[in-house]
VOLUMTOR-775773 format. One record per residue (C-alpha): residue in one letter; x, y, z; residue number from 1. Coordinates in nm, 4 decimals. Example, Ala and Ser with C-alpha at 12.3 -4.5 7.8 and 13.67 -1.06 7.14 Angstrom:
2
A; 1.2300; -0.4500; 0.7800; 1
S; 1.3670; -0.1060; 0.7140; 2
This chain:
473
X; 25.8821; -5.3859; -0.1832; 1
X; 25.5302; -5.5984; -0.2681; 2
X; 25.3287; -5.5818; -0.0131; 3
X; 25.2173; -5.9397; 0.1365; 4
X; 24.8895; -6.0020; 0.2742; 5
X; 24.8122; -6.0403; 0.6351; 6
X; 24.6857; -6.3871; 0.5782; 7
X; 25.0778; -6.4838; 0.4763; 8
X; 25.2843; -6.2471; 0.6944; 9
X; 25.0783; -6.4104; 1.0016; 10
X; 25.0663; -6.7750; 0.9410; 11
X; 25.1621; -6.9623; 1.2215; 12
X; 25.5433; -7.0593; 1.2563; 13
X; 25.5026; -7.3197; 1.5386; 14
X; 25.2157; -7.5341; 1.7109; 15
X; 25.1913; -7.3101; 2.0083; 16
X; 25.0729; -7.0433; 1.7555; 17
X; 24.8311; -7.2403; 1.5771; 18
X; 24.4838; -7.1766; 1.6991; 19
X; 24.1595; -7.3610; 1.6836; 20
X; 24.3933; -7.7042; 1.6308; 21
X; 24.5367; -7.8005; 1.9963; 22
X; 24.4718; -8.1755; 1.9741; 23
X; 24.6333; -8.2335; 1.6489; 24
X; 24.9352; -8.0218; 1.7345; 25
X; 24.9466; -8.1570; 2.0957; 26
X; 24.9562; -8.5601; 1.9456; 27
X; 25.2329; -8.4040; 1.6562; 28
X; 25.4331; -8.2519; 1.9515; 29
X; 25.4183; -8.6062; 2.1476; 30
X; 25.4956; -8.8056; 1.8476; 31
X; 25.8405; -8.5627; 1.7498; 32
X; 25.9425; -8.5926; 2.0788; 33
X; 25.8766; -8.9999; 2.1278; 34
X; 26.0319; -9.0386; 1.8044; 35
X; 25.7248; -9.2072; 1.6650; 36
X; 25.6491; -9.0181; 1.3897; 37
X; 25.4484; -9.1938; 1.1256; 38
X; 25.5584; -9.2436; 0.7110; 39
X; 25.2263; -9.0637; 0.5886; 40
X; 24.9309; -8.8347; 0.7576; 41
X; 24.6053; -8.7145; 0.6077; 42
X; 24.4982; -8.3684; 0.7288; 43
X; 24.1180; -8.3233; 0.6526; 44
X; 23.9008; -8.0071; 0.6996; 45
X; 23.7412; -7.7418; 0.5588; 46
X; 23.9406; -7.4535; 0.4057; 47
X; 24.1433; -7.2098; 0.6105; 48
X; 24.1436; -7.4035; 0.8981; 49
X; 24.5615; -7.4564; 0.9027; 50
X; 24.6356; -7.7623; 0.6967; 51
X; 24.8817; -7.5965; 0.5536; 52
X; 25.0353; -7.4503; 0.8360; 53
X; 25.0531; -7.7383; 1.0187; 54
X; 25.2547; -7.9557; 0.7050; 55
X; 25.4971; -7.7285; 0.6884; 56
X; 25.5495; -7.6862; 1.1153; 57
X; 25.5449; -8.0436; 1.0856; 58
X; 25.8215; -8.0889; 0.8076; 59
X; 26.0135; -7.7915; 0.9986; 60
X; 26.0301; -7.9968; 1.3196; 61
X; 26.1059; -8.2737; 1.1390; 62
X; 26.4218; -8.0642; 0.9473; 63
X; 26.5316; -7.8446; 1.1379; 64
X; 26.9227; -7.7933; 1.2364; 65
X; 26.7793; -7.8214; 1.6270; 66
X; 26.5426; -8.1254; 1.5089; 67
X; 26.4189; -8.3609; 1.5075; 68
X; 26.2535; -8.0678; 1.7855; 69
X; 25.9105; -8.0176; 1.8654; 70
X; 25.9821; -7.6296; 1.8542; 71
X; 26.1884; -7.5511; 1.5487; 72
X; 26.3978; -7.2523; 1.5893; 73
X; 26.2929; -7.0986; 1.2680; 74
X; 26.5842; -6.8860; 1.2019; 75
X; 26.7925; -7.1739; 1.0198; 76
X; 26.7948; -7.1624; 0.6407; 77
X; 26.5954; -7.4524; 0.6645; 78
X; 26.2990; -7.3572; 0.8261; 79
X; 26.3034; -7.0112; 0.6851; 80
X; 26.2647; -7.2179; 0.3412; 81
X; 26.0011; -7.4482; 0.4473; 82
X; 25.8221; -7.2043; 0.6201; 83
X; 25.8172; -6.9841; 0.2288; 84
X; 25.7596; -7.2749; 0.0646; 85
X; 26.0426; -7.3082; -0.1257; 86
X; 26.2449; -7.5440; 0.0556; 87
X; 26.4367; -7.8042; -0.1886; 88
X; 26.3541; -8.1245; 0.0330; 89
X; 26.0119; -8.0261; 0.1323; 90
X; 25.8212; -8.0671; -0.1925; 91
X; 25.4842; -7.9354; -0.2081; 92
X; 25.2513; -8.0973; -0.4865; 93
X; 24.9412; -7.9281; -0.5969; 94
X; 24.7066; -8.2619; -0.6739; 95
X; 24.4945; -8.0774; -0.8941; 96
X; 24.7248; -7.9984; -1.1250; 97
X; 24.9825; -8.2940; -1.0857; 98
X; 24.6805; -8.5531; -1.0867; 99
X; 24.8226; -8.8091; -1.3794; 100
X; 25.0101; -9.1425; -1.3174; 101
X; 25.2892; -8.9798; -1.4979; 102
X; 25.3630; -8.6977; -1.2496; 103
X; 25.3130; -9.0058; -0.9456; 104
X; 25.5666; -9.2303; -1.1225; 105
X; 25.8369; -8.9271; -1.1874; 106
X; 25.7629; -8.8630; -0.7500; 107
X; 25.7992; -9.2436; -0.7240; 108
X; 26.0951; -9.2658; -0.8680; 109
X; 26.2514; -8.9329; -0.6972; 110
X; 26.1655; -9.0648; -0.3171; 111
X; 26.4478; -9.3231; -0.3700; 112
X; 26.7149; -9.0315; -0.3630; 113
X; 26.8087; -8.9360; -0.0526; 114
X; 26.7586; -8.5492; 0.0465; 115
X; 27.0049; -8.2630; -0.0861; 116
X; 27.0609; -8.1068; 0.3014; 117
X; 26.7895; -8.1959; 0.4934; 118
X; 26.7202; -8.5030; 0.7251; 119
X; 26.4330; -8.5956; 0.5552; 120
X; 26.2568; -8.5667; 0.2050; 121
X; 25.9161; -8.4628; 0.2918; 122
X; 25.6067; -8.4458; 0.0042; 123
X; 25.3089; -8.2814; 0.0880; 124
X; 25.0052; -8.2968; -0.2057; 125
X; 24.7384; -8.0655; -0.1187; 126
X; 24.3901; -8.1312; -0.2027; 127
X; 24.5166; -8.5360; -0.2898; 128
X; 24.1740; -8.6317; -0.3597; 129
X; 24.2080; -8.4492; -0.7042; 130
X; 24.4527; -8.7564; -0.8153; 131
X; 24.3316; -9.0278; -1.0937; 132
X; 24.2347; -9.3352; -0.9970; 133
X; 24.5634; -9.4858; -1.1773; 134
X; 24.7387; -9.2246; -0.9836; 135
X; 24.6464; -9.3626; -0.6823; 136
X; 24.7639; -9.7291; -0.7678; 137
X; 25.0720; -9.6113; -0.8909; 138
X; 25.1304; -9.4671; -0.5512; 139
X; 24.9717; -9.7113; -0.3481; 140
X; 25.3038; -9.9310; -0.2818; 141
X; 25.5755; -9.6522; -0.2089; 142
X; 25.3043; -9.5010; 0.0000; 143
X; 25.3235; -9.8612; 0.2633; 144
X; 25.6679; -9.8862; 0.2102; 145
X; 25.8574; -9.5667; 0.1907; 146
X; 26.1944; -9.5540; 0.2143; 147
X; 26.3332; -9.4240; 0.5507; 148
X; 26.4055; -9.0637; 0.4689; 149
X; 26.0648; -8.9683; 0.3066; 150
X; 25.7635; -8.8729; 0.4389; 151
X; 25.4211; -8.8195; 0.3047; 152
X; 25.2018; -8.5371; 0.3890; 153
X; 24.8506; -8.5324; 0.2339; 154
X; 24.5689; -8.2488; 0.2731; 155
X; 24.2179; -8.2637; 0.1654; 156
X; 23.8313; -8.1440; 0.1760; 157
X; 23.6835; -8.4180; 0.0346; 158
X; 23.8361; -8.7160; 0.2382; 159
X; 23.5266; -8.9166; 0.1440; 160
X; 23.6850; -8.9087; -0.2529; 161
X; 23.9946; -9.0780; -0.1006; 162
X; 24.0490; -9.4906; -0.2015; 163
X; 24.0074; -9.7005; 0.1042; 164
X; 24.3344; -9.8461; 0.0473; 165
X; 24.5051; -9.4959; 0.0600; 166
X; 24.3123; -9.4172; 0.4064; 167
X; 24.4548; -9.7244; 0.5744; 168
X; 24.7931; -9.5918; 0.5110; 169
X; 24.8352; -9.2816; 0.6543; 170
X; 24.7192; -9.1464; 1.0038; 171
X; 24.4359; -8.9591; 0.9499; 172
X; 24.3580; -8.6241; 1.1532; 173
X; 24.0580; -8.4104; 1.0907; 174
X; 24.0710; -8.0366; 1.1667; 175
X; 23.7989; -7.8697; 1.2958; 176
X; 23.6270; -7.5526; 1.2635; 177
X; 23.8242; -7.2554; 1.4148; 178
X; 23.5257; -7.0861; 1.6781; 179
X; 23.4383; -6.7586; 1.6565; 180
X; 23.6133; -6.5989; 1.9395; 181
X; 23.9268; -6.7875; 1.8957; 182
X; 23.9007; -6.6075; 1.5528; 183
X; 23.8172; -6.2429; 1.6736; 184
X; 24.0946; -6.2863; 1.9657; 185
X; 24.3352; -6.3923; 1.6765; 186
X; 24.1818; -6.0630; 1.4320; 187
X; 24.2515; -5.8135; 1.7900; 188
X; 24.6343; -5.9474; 1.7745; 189
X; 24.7041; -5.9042; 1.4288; 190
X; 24.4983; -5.5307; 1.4433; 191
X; 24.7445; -5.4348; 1.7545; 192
X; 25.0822; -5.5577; 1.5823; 193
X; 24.9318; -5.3593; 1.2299; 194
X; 24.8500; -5.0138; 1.5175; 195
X; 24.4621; -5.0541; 1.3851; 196
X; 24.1807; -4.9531; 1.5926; 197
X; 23.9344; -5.2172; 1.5637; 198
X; 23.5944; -5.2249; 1.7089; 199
X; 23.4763; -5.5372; 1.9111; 200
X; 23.1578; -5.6006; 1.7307; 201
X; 23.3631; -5.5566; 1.3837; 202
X; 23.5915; -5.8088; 1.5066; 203
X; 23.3333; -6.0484; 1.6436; 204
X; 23.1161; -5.9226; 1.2640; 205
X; 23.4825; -6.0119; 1.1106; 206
X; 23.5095; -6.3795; 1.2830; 207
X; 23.1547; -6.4706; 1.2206; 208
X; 23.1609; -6.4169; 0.8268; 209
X; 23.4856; -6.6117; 0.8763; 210
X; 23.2894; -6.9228; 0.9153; 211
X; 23.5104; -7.1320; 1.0918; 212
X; 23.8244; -7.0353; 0.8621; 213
X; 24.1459; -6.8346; 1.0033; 214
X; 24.2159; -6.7725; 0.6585; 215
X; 23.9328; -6.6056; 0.5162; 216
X; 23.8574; -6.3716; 0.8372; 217
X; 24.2313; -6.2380; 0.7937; 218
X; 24.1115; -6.1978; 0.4463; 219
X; 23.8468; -5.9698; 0.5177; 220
X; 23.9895; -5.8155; 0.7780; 221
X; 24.2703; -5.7029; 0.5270; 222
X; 23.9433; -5.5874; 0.3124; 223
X; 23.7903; -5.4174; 0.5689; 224
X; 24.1293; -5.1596; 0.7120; 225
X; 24.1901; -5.1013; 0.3231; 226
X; 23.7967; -4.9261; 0.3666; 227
X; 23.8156; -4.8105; 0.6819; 228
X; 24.1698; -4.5973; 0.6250; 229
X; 24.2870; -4.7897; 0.9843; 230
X; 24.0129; -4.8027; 1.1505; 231
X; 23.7902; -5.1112; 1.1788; 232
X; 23.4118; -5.0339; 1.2301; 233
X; 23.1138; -5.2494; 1.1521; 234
X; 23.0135; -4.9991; 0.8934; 235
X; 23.3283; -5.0625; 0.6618; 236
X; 23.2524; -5.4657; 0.7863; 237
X; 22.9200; -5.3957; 0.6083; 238
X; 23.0104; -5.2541; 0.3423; 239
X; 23.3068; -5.4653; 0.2420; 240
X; 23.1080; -5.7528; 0.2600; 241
X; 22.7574; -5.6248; 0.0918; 242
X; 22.5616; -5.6622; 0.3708; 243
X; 22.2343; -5.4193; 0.4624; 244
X; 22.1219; -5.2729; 0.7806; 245
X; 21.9670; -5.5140; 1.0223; 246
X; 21.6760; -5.3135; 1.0431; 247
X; 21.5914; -5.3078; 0.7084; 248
X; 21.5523; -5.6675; 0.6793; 249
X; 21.4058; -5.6574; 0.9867; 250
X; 21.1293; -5.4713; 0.8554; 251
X; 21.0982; -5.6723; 0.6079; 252
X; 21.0440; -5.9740; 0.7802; 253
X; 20.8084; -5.7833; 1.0133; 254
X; 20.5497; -5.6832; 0.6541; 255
X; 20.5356; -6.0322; 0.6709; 256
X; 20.4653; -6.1248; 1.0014; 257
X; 20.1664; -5.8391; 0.9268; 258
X; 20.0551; -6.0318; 0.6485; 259
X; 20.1643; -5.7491; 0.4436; 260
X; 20.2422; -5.9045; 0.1065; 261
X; 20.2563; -5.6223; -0.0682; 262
X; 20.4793; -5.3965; 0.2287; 263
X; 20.7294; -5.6828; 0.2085; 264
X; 20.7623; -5.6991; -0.1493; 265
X; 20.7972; -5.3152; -0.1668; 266
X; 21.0747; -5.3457; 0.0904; 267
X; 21.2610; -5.6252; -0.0721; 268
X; 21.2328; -5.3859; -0.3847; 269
X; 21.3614; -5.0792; -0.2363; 270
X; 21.6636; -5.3143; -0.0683; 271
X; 21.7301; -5.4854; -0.4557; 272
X; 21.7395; -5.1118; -0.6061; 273
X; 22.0568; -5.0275; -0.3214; 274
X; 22.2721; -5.3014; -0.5098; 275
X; 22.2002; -5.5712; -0.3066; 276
X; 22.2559; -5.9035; -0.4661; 277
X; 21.9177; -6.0785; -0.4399; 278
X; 22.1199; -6.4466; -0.3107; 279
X; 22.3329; -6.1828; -0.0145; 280
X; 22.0038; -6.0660; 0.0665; 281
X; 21.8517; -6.4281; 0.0872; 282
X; 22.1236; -6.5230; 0.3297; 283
X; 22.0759; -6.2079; 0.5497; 284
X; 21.6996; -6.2872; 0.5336; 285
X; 21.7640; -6.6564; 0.6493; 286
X; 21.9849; -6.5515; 0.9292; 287
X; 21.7218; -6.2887; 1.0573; 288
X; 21.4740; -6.4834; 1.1017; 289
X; 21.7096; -6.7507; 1.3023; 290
X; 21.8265; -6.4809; 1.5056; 291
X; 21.4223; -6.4654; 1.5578; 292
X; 21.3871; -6.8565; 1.6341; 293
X; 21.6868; -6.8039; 1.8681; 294
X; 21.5185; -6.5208; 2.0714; 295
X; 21.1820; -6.7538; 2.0972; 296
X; 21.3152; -7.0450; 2.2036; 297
X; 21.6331; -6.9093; 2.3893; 298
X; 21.5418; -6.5390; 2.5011; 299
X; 21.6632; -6.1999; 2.3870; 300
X; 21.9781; -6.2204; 2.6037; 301
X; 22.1280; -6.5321; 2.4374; 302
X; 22.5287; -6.5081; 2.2903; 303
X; 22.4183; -6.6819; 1.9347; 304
X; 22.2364; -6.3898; 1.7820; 305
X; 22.4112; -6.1904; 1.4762; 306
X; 22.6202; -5.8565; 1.5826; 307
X; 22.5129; -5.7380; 1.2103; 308
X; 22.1464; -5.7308; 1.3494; 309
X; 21.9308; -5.4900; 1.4987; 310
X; 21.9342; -5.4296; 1.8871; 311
X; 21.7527; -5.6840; 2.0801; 312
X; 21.4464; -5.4797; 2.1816; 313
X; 21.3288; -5.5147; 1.8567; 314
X; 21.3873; -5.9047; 1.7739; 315
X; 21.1623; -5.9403; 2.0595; 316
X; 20.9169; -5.7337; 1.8924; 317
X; 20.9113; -5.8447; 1.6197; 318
X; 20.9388; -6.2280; 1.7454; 319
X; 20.6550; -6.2077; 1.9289; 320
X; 20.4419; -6.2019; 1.5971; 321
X; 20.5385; -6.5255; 1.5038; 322
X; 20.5132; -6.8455; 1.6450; 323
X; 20.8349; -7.0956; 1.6223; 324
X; 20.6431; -7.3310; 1.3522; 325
X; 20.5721; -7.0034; 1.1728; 326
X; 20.9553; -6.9360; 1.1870; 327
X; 21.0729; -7.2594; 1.0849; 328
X; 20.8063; -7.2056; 0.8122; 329
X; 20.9824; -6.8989; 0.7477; 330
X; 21.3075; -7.0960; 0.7137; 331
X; 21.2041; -7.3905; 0.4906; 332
X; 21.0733; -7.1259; 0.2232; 333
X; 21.4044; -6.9057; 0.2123; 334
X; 21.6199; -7.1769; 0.2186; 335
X; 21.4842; -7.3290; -0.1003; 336
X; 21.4651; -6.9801; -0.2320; 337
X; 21.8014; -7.0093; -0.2188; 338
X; 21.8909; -7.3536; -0.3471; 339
X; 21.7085; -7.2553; -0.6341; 340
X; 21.7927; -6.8963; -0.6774; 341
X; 22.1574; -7.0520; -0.7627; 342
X; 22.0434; -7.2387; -1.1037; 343
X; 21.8177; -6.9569; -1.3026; 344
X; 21.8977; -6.6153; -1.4457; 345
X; 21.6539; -6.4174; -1.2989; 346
X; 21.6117; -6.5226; -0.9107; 347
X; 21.3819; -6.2377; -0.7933; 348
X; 21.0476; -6.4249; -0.8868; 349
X; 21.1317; -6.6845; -0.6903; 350
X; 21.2573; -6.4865; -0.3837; 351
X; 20.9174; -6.2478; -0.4085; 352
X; 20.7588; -6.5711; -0.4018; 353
X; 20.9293; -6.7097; -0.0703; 354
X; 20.8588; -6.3564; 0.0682; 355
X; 20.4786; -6.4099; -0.0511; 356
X; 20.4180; -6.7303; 0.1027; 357
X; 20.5655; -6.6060; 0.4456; 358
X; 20.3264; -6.3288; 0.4946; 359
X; 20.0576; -6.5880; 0.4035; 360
X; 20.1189; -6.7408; 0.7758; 361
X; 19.9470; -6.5158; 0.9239; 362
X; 19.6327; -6.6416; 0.7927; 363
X; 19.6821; -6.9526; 0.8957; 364
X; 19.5492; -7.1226; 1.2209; 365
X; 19.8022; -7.3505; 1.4154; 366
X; 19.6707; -7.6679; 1.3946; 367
X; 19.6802; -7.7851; 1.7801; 368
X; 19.4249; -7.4566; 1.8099; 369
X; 19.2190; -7.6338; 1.5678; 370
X; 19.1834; -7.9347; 1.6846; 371
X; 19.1008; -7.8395; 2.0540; 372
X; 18.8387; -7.6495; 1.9110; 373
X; 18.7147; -7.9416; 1.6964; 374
X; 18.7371; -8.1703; 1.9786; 375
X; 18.5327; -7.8949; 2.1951; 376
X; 18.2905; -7.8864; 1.8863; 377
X; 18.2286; -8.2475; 1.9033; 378
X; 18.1950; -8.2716; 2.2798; 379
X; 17.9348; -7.9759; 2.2914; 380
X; 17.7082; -8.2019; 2.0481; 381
X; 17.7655; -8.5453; 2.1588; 382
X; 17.4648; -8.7710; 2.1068; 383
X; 17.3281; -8.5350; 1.8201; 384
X; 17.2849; -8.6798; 1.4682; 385
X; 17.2682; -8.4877; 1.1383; 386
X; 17.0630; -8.4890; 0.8580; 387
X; 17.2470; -8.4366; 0.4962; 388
X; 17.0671; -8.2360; 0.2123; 389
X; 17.1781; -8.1362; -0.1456; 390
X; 17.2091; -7.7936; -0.2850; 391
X; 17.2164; -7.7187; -0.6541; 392
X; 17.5479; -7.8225; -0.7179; 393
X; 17.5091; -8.1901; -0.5894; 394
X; 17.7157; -8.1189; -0.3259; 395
X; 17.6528; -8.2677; -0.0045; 396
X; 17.5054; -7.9858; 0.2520; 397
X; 17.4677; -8.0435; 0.5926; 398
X; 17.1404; -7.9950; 0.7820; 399
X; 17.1428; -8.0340; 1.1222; 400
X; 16.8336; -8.1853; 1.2739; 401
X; 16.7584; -8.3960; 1.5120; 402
X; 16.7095; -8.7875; 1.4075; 403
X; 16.3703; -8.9165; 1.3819; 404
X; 16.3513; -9.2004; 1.5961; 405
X; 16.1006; -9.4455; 1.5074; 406
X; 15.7804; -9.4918; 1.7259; 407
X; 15.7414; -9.7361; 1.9580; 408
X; 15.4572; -10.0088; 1.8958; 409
X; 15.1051; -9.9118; 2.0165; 410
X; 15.0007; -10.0889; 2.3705; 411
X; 14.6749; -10.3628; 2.2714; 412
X; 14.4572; -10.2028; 2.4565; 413
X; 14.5389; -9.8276; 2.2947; 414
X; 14.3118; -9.7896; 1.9597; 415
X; 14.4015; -9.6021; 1.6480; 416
X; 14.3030; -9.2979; 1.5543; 417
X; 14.0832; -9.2603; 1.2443; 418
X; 14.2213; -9.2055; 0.9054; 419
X; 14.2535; -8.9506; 0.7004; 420
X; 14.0754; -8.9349; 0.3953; 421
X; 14.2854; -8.7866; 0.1007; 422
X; 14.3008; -8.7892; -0.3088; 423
X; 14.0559; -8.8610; -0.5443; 424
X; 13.6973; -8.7273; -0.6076; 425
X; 13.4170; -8.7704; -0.2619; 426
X; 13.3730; -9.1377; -0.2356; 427
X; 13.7311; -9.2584; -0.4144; 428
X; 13.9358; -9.1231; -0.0513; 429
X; 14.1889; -9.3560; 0.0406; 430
X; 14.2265; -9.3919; 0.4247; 431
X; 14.5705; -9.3461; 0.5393; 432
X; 14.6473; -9.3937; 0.9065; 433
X; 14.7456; -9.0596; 1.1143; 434
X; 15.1070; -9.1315; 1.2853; 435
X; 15.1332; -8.9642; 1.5922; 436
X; 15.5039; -8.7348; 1.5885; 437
X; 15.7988; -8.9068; 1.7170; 438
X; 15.8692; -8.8607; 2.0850; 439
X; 16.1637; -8.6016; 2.1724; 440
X; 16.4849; -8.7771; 2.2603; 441
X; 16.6143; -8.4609; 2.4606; 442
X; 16.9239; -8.4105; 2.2714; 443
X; 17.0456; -8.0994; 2.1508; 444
X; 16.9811; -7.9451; 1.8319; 445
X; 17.2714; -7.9474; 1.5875; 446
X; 17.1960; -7.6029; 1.3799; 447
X; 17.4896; -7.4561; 1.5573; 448
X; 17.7143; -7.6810; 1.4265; 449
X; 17.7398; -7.4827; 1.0991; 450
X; 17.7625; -7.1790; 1.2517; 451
X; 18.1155; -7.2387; 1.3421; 452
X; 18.3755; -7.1434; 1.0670; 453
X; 18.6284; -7.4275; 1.1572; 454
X; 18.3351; -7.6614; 1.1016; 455
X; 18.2121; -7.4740; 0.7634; 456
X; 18.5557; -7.4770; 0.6272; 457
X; 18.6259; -7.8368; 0.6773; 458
X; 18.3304; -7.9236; 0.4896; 459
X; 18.3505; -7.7087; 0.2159; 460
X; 18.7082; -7.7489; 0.1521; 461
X; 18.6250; -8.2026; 0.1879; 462
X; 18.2969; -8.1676; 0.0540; 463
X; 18.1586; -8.3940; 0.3533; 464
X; 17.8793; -8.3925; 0.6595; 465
X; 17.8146; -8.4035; 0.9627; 466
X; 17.8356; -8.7550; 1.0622; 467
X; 17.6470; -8.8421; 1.4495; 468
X; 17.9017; -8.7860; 1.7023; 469
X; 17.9090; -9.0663; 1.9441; 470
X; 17.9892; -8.9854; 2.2989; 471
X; 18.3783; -9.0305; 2.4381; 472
X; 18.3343; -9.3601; 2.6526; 473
């Protein structure tokens, strides 16, 4: 006998079973056993999330010998079928491959027959938004005005692709993604009915790769007892899925934190040479360093950090190195790493570059550090003025000196002192009045402004001066 993968032998047979879902199958259940079931319904969502499984619950309740029941007894011929797939009233449509106006027209054209044994003819068209525009028209009209024995089931990702006049037809519910522990409680039962051993933090490893799909965690789980010979352990989770040690890319991320450049790049190397792909290894990089941002901002004993990552001890470690503008630094470089590691051949430049400009934070001052100083700068030389000087490069240098002030005008009764005889041979001098030195103003000296490095930077890097500071009113 073929064998059948856990993702089919497990799919949910009635609404109680469906997990993740409760508010859609609660409002089905109510509207089955009000008898106000609606002619069409639009199921949105990601993949894996029970679209699917719902349609055909829903045409089972709707067709079963029992029914109309909102708990089919699903050991009738008829909801055996249905729940296969294979049912001879329940027609399931694939819309990417039945997209044309023909195939809507021949379906048009069959929903006027009434159904072969069941109580209603039910067509579901998965991923609907995959039909023509034409196609659309064509059904537009039997879609409003069905006749009483069909019903129209429609699934889709892309619900935004979908022609306004096709939305305000149907009843529209949107399924959500499945969480994470729903998901591992759901892996545990199917491990205990298969007699596997799992391991919690596989199962929890399991659910989060999952990402919000039932579908693809049974997947890998499936994956993951074919490696581990019936036992699940976060080492076969690892491998199956290509992932490396948490304290590898740990390490990594802490070369960079150093400012080690070259350490990183070495790491990243060494982790490329084990078989990693460079985009996995992106991803695991990306999710590090949140698991980082998480433990500054939330602590080390939060629930939202990754069970594929080292222990806690040494996030906080490590974290402690970086500051969360830093890490969100950190972020904004890997992520477009990524984005555009997905349209070249070769995408290890650009990731050694991402891993490059990380370590380069370490080097750089934060800038609310900066300014205080700045501000602390300009309050130690209020009132001081500078004087501006070239260099050989006609670039602006800054001197700083205090301001001559101009003298003040000589009292009537004060007399000048005599001149100064200067140039020319004896008896061609040219008197020239002595000016007494400016007064002292008392203000400090501004030859330490220079001195600080903030200060030199700025101007070097704006090619300005020191302009006088006035005093904060």
């Amino acid at each position: 006998m073929a064998y059948t993968v856990l993702a089919r032998r497990y799919r949910s047979k009635t609404f109680e079973e469906v997990i993740g879902q409760e508010p859609i199958a609660q409002t089905l259940r109510s509207a089955i056993e009000h008898d106000r079931v609606a002619h069409a319904y639009l199921f949105c969502g990601t993949r894996g999330v029970g679209k699917t499984t719902m349609a055909r619950i829903l045409a089972r309740a709707l067709n079963c010998e029992k029914g109309p029941t909102p708990e089919p007894c699903g050991k009738c011929d008829i909801c055996e079928a249905i729940h296969r797939g294979d049912d001879m009233d329940v027609l399931e449509i694939d819309g990417a491959s039945n997209n044309l106006v023909e195939d809507v027209r021949v379906l048009r054209d069959n929903a006027h027959y009434r159904p072969a044994r069941s109580r209603f003819k039910i067509y579901y068209i998965d991923e609907v938004h995959m039909l023509s525009r034409n196609a659309f028209n064509a059904l537009l009209k039997t879609l409003e005005e069905p006749p009483e024995h069909v019903k129209f089931i429609f699934s889709t990702t892309e619900p935004e692709r979908l022609p306004a006049t096709v939305l305000s037809r149907c009843q529209r519910f949107d399924f959500r993604a499945v969480p994470t522990d729903l998901i591992a409680g759901h892996l545990k039962m199917i491990c205990k009915k298969e007699k596997v051993k799992p391991q919690a933090e596989a199962m929890l490893a399991i659910a989060r790769e999952g990402r919000g799909s039932v579908r693809d965690a049974i997947t890998l789980l499936d994956q993951v007892i074919a490696v581990g010979d019936g036992v699940v352990t976060l080492d076969a989770v690892r491998e199956t899925v290509g992932a490396v040690a948490g304290e590898d890319v740990l390490a990594l991320i802490g070369a960079c934190a150093d400012g080690d450049a070259g350490g990183a790049l070495t790491r990243f190397g060494n982790l490329l040479a084990g078989g990693i792909d460079i985009r996995s290894l992106l991803e695991q990089l990306m999710r590090q360093v949140r698991d980082l941002l998480v433990v500054k901002t939330c602590g080390a004993e939060a629930e939202l950090l990754d069970p594929f990552g080292p222990d806690r001890a040494r996030l906080t470690e490590v974290a402690e190195k970086l500051a969360v503008p830093a890490l969100v630094a950190c972020l904004g470089y890997l992520g477009e790493a990524r984005t555009r590691a997905r349209w070249v051949v070769d995408a290890r430049p650009i990731a050694e570059l991402a891993l490059v400009r990380m370590a380069s934070l370490s080097e750089m001052e934060p800038l609310p550090e900066v300014v205080a100083r700045l501000e602390s700068l300009e309050a130690s030389l209020a009132g001081a003025a500078p004087v501006a000087t070239g260099d050989s490069t006609g670039r602006a240098a800054t001197s700083a000196q205090p301001a001559p002030v101009p003298p003040e005008p000589a009292a009537p009764s004060e007399k000048k002192k005599p001149a100064a005889a200067v140039g020319g041979p004896p008896g061609d001098e040219v008197a020239v009045e002595a000016e007494e030195p400016p007064p002292s103003d008392g203000r400090p000296n501004l030859d330490d402004a220079m001195t600080d490095p903030v200060v030199r930077k700025a101007v070097d890097i704006f090619e300005g001066r020191i302009i006088e500071p006035r005093p904060r009113p």
